[in-house]
Steps between C-alpha positions, in 0.01 A plus 500: 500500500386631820612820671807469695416557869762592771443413844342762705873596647659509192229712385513730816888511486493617146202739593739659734813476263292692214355769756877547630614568163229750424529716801849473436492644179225761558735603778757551248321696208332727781888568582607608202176729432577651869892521324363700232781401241222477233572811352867502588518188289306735200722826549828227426327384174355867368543820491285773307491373186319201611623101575815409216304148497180563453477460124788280495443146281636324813223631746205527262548217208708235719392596906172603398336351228698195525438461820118589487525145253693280697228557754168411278681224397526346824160603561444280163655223646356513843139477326589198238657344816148435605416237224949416459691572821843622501778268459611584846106505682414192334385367856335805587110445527283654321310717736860616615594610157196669477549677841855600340368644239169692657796656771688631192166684340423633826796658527528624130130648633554674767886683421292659220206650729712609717720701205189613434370632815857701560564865481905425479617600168851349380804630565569606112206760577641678804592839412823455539568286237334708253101436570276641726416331780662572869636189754218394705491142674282227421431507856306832469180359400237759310794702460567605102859550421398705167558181250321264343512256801423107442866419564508300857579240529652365209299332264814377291670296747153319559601304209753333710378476844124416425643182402624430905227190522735292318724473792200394764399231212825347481660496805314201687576260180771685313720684708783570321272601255322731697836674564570557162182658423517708763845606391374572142209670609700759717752489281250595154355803766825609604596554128179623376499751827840625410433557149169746576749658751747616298216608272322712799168304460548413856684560827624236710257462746214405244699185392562424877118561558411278169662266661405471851099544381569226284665268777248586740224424223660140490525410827194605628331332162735209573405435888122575427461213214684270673303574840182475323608206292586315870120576622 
C-alpha cells in the first residue's frame, strides 16, 4: 500500500494548523518559566527534610519504574509493527510506520543529550530541601547551580511524549484513532510527569519543555517526510 498523499492544500492547511499549535504552546511554557511558579510548586511539596514522595512506592515502583515499562513496551510494539501492524494502523503503509517509529527514536535521542548537556540540577538537590545546590534557571546557560546538573528537561516524561508520531500516522486514515492516542500519550506524560514531581526529580517546566521539544520534533519530522515524500 502506497503512502497516503493529501492534496497540496490539505497539506498546507495542516502545515499551518501544526505550526499554530506549536507557537501556541511554546508561548505558553515560556509563560509559565517568565511566572516562575517552578519552585513555588517545590516549596508546597518540601520542606527541609527533603520531598515526602520521593521514596514513596507510588512515585518510584508504580510512576517510575512502571512507567519507564509501559514505555519500552510500546517502543516493542512500534518496532514488531513493522513486520505486524497494529490492530488499529492496519492500513498504515509501511514507510509511514516506519517514519512513526524513526520520529519516536529521535525524540528518545535527543531529550537525553540535552539532559546531558544541562547544568540544572533537580529540585530534590536545592539546598533548601536538604542538598546543596542553589535555584538557578535553566535559562542561565554555562551557569553551575552547585549540583550534579543533567536534570532539564525531563527525560522521564519522554517516555510518553516521544511517542507523539502516532497521532500524525493516524489521523488521515484513522481519526478517531488518532485522538485516542493522542489522549493516551498526554495522558501516560501527564502521570509519569506528576509522579517525578512529587518526587522532586523535576520541576514543572521540564515536563512542559519535554513536551513542546517533543511536539516540535514531530511536526517538523512530520512536514519534512511528507514534503520530501511529495518531490
Amino acid at each position: 500500500m502506497t503512502a497516503l498523499a493529501p492534496s497540496p492544500q490539505t497539506a498546507r492547511d495542516q502545515l499551518r494548523r501544526d505550526l499554530g499549535l506549536c507557537f501556541g504552546l511554546l508561548g505558553a511554557v515560556l509563560l509559565w518559566d517568565y511566572s516562575a511558579f517552578d519552585l513555588d510548586v517545590m516549596r508546597g511539596l518540601a520542606g527541609p527534610a527533603g520531598f515526602v514522595w520521593r521514596d514513596h512506592w507510588l512515585t518510584t515502583v508504580v510512576l517510575h519504574q512502571g512507567g519507564r515499562a509501559v514505555g519500552w513496551a510500546v517502543f516493542a510494539a512500534l518496532v514488531g509493527q513493522l513486520w505486524r501492524p497494529l490492530p488499529f494502523a492496519r492500513d498504515v503503509p509501511l514507510a509511514e510506520r516506519r517514519w512513526w517509529l524513526a520520529t519516536c527514536v529521535l525524540c528518545l535521542l535527543v531529550i537525553p543529550l540535552l539532559k546531558h548537556a544541562s547544568l540544572t540540577s533537580c529540585p530534590w538537590s536545592l539546598a533548601e530541601f536538604g542538598g546543596k545546590a542553589r535555584y538557578v534557571s535553566h535559562w542561565a546557560l554555562g551557569v553551575s547551580d552547585g549540583g550534579g546538573g543533567g536534570c532539564f528537561p525531563s527525560g522521564h516524561a519522554s517516555a510518553a511524549f516521544a511517542f507523539l508520531a502516532g497521532y500524525f500516522a493516524l489521523r488521515e486514515r484513522h481519526p478517531v484513532a488518532a485522538r485516542r492516542w493522542l489522549a493516551g500519550v498526554v495522558g501516560m506524560g501527564l502521570v509519569f510527569s506528576l509522579g517525578q514531581t512529587l518526587r522532586g526529580a523535576h520541576y514543572v517546566s521540564h515536563t512542559l519543555w519535554t513536551a513542546w521539544i517533543c511536539l516540535a520534533l514531530t511536526v517538523a519530522s512530520h512536514h519534512g517526510w511528507r514534503a520530501w515524500h511529495r518531490a
